[in-house]
C-alpha positions in Angstrom: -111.5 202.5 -188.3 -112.6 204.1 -185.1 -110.3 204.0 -182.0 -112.6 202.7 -179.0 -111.8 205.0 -176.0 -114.4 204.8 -174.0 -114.6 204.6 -170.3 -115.5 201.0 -169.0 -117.7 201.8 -166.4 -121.1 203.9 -167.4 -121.2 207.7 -167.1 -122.4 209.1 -164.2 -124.4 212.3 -166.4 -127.2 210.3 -167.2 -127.9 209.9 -163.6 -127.1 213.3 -162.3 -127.3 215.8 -164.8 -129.5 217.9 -167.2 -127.7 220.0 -169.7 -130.0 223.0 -171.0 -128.7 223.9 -174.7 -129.0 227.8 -175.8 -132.0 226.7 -177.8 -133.7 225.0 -174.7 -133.8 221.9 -175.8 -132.5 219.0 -173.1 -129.7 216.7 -173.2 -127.5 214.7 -170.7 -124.7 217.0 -170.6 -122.8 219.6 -172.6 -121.0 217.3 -175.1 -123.7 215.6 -176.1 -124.3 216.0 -180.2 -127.2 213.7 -180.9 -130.1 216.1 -181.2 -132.3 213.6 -183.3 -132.3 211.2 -180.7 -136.6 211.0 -180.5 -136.9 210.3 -176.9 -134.9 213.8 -175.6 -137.6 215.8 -176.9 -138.4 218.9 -174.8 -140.4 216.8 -172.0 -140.3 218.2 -168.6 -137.4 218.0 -166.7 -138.9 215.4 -164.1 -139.8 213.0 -166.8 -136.8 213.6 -168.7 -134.6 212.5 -165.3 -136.8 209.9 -164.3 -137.4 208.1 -168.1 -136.1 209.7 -171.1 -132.3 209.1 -169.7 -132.9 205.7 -168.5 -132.3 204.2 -171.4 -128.7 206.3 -172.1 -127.7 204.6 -168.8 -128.7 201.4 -169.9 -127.2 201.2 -172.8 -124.0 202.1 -170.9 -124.1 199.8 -168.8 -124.0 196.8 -171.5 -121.0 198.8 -173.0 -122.9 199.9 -175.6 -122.2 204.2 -175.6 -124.7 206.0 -177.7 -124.3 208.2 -180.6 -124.6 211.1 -179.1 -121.9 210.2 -176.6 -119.3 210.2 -179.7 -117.0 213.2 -178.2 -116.1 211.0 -175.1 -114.6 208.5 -177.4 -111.0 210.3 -176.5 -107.7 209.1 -174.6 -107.8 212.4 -173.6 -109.9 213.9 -170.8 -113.5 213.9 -171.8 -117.0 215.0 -169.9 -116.8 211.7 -168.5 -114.1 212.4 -166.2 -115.7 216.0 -165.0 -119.2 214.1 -163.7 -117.0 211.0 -162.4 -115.6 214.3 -160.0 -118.1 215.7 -158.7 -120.5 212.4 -157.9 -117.8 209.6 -158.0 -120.6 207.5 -156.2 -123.5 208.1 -158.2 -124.0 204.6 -159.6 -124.7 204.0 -155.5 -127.0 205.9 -154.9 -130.9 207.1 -155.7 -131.1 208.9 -159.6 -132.0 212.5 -158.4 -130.9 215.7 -160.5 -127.4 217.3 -159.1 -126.1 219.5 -161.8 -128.2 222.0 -164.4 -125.9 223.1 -167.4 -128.0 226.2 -168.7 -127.4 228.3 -171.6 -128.9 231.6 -171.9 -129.2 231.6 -175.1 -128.0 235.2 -176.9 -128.6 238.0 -174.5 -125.8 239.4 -174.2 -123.8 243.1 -173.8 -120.6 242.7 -176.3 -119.5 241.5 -179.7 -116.5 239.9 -179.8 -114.4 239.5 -182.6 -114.6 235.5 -181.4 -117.7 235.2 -181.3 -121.0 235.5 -183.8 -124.8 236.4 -183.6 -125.5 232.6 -183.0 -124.5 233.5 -179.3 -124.6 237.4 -178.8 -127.7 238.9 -179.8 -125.3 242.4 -179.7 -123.9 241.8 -183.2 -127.6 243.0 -184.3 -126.6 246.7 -182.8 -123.5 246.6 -184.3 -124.7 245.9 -187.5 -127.3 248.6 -187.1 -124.4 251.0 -186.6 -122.5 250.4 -189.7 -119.3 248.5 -188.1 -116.9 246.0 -190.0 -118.6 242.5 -190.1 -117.4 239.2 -191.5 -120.3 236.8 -192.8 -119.1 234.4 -189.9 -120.4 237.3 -187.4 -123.9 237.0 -188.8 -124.3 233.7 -190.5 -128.2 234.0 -191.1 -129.1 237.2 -194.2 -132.8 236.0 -194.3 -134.6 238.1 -191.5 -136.9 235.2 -191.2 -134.3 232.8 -190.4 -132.8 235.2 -187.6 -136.2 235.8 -186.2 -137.0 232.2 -186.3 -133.6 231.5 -184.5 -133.5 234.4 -181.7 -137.2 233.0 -180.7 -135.4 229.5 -179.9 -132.9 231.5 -178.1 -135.1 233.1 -176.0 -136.6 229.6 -174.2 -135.5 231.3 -170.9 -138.3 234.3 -171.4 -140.9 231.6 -170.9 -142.8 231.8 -167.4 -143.2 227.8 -167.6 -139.5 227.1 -168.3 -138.5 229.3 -165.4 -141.3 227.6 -162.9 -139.9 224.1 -164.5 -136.4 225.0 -162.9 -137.1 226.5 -159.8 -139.7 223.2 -159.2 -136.6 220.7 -159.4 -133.5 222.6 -158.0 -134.7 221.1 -154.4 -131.7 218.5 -155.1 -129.3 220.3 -157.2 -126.1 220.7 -155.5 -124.1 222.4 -158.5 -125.0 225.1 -161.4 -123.1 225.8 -164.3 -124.2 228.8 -166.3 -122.8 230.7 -169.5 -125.1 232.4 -172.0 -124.6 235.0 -174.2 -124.2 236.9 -170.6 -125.1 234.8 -167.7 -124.9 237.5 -165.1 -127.1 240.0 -167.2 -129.7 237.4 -167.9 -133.1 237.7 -165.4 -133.5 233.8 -165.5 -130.4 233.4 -163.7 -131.3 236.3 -161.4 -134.8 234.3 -160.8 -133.1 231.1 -160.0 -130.5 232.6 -157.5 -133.3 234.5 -155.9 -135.1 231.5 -155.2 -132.0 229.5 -153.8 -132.2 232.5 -151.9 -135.7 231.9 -150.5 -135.1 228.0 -149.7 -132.1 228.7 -147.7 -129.6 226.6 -149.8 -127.2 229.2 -150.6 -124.6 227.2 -148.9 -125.7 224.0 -150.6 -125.4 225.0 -154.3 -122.3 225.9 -155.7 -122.4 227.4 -158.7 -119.9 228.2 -161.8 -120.2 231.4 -163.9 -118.9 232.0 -167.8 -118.4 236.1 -168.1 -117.4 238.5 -169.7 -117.0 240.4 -166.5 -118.7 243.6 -167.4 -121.5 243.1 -164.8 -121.1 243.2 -161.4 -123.8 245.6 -159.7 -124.5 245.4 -156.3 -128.0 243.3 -157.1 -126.2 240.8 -158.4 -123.5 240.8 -155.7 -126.1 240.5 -153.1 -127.2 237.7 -155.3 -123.8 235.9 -156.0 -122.2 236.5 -152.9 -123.4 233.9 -149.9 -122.6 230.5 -152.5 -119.7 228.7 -153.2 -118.7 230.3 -156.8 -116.4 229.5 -159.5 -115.9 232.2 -161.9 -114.6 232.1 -165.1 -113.8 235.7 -166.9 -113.0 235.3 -170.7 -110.8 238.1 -170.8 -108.8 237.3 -174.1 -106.6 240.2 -174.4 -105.2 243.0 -171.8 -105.8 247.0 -171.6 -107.0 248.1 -175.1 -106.6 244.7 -176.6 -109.4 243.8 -175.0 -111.3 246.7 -175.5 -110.8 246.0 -179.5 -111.6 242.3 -179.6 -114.7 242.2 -176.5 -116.1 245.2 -178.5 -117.8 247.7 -176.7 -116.3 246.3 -173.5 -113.9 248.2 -171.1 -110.8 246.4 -169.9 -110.9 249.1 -166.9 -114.2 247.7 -166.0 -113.6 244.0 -166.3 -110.5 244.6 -164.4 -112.1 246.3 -161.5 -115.0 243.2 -161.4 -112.3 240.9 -161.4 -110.5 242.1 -158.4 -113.8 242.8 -156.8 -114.9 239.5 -156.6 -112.3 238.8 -153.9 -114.6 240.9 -151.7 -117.6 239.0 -151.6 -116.0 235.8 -151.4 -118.7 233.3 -150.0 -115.5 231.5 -147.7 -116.4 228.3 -148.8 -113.8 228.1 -151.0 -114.3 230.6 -153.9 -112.3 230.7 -157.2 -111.8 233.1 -159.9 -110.0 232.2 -163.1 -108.9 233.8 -166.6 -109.9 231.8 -168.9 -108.5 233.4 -172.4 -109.5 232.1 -176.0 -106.0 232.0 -177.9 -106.2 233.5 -181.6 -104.4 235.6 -184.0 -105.7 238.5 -182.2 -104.2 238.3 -178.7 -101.0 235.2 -179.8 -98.6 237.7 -179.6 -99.9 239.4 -176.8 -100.1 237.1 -173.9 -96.9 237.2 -172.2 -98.7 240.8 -171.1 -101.8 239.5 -169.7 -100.5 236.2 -167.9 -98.2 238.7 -166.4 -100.9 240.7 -165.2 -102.7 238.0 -164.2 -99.3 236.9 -162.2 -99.1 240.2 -160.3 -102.7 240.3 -159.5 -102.7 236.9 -158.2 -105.3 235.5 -160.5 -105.6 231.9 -161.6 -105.0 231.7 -165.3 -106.9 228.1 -166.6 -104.4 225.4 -167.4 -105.9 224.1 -170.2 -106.2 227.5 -172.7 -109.1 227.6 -175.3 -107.8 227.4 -178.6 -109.8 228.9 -181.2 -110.6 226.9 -184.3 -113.0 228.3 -186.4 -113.6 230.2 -188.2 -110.2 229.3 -189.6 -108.9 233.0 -190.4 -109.1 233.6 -186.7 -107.2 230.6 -185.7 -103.4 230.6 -184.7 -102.7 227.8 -187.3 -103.4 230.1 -189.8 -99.8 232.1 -188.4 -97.1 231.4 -191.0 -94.6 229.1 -189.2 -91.6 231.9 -188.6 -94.3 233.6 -186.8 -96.1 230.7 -184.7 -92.9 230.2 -183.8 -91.9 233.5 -182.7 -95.1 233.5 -180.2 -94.2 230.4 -178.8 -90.2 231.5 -178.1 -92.0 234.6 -176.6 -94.0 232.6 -174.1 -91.7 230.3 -173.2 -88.9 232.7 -172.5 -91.0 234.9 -170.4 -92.0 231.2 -168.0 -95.4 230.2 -169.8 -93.6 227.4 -171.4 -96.7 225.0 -170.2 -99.5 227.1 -172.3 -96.8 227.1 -175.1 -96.8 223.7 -175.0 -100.8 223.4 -174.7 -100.8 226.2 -178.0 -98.9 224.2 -179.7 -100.4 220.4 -179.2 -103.8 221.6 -179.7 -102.9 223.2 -183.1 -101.8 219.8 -184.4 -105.3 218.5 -184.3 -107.6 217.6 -187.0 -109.7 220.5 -186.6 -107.0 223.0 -186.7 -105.9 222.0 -190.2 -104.7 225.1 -192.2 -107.1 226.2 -194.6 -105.5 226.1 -198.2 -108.1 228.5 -199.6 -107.3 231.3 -196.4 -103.6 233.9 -197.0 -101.9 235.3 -194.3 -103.2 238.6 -195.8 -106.8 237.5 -196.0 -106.7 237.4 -192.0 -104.5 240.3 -192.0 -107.0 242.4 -193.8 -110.1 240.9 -191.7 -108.0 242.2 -188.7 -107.5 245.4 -189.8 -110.9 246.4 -190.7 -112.6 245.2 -187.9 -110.1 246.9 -185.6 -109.8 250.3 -187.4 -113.4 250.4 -188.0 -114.0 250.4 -184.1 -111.0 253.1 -183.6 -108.3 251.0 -182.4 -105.7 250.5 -184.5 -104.7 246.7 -185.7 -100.9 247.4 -184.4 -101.9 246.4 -180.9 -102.2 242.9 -181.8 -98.5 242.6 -182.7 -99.4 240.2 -186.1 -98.1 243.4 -188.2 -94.7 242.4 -188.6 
């Protein structure tokens, strides 16, 4: 029997927003999972606010929360709660767009152990040069398939999608962007350069998922005059980093990250950490939120807790050593992302797998790290 934990009153998305996914196709906002829904078809962005999500909002308003809207079904914070912050009085006023959620598909400048060539086109190149792969890092073996898939990627190449944009961001007031590489990607570039042109720079603020590799003086001139939140998924510090954000350079990310304090906008800037706990980098946090502690820099309060796949994922640590990495955080004063470690790993999607061994993930670990020259110590799981 399903728990019934949605909000009572109707979500403001459906009214405000239009979430892009990394395939281009529409949908009211980030969590939504229906993608068989008929009427969100790829219809323009004007009809799609103005009729294709009046109906979500009906439905919503007779209590009746569609399929798609399944992952808000939580007593715990959900999307709901994110829209109901930034436009608390939405219901009030005229339906006009606010927010664009847009992925940028898989252009992207690393290959991290976390990730896969569903969203970094960069695993290609690293195939390409003979480097340790798992079949998670490149799901798709038919060159067909990946063809077939990188040409859905690539929605943000096409002149029309670009012109659809730039013709409704005259109301948008907030942009959230993430990719493969946001800051590398020329749609974003295009869109900032004509916020640019309007004179809205003050207007828009906007919030950036990066790597933090890129930060050339274009894209500073870009960046710089609007309110910006960004977020750098650093997951590991010095050559940890190096090893897991493969070919990235901590040194680099490091000097981006402090850099962004000098073209702060003044309208209330933020820059935040935003690390994705694994095996990789459990045993080597204490290190980074230190470093983050001495440079000042907001780590997120709510940590990203890998999942899948399962060797990567902490509850995969034999217990005398999950617990040993949660003593080492909470001694050292991180007892709140101890905590947040260790109640997201009781979930139902962090189950154990019974067909995974400690040395299975050990031996992943080793040859992707070795193969790239770093050697699998640094992660402290050897012990």
């Amino acid at each position: 029997m399903t728990t019934d934990n949605f909000p009572d009153k109707p979500c403001a998305a459906p009214l405000t927003s239009v979430a892009i996914k990394p395939n281009g196709r529409l949908r009211p906002c980030c969590w939504w999972t229906d993608d068989e829904e008929p009427r969100l078809a790829n219809t323009s962005i004007k009809d799609y606010i103005n009729k294709d999500l009046q109906f979500i909002y009906a439905y919503m308003k007779q209590g009746k929360w569609p399929k798609g809207c399944n992952k808000c079904n939580t007593s715990q914070k959900s999307r709901y709660d994110y829209y109901e912050r930034l436009y608390p009085r939405a219901r009030d006023e005229p339906r006009k767009l606010r927010t664009m959620d847009l992925r940028f598909g898989t252009l992207c400048n690393a290959s991290c152990i976390t990730c896969s060539s569903t969203n970094s086109n960069y695993f290609y190149k690293v195939k390409s040069q003979g480097l340790y792969l798992t079949p998670e890092h490149i799901p798709f073996k038919d060159q067909t398939r990946i063809d077939a898939y990188e040409a859905e990627q690539d929605w943000w190449k096409n002149p029309r999608n670009i012109k659809e944009i730039t013709d409704n961001l005259d109301t948008v007031d907030h942009l959230y962007v993430t990719g493969g590489e946001p800051t590398i990607n020329p749609m974003f570039h295009s869109i900032l350069e004509h916020l640019h042109s309007q004179g809205r720079t003050s207007e828009v603020s906007i919030e950036v998922n990066t790597n933090g590799t890129n930060l050339n003086q274009s894209f500073k001139d870009l960046i710089q005059p609007f309110k910006k939140t960004v977020l750098f998924s650093i997951d590991g510090w010095g050559e940890l980093n190096n090893a897991m954000r493969y070919p990235t350079k901590f040194s680099a990310v490091e000097k981006n990250l402090l850099a962004y304090s000098s073209i702060d906008s003044g309208l209330g800037d933020e820059v935040i950490v935003t690390p994705t706990v694994c095996v990789f980098n459990f045993f080597k946090l204490v290190p980074l939120l230190d470093w983050c502690m001495y440079n000042r820099i907001r780590v997120t309060e709510k940590l990203n807790v890998l999942n899948r796949p399962a060797w990567q994922s902490v509850a995969q640590l034999p217990p005398d050593l999950l617990q040993q990495g949660l003593a080492s955080l909470e001694y050292s004063g991180y007892s709140h992302h101890a905590n947040t470690i260790s109640s997201r790993i009781q979930g139902e999607s962090y189950v154990k797998d019974p067909l995974l061994s400690w040395e299975d993930t050990l031996q992943r670990t080793s040859q992707w790290f070795n193969s790239r020259g770093f050697d699998p110590a640094i992660t402290g799981m050897y012990q």
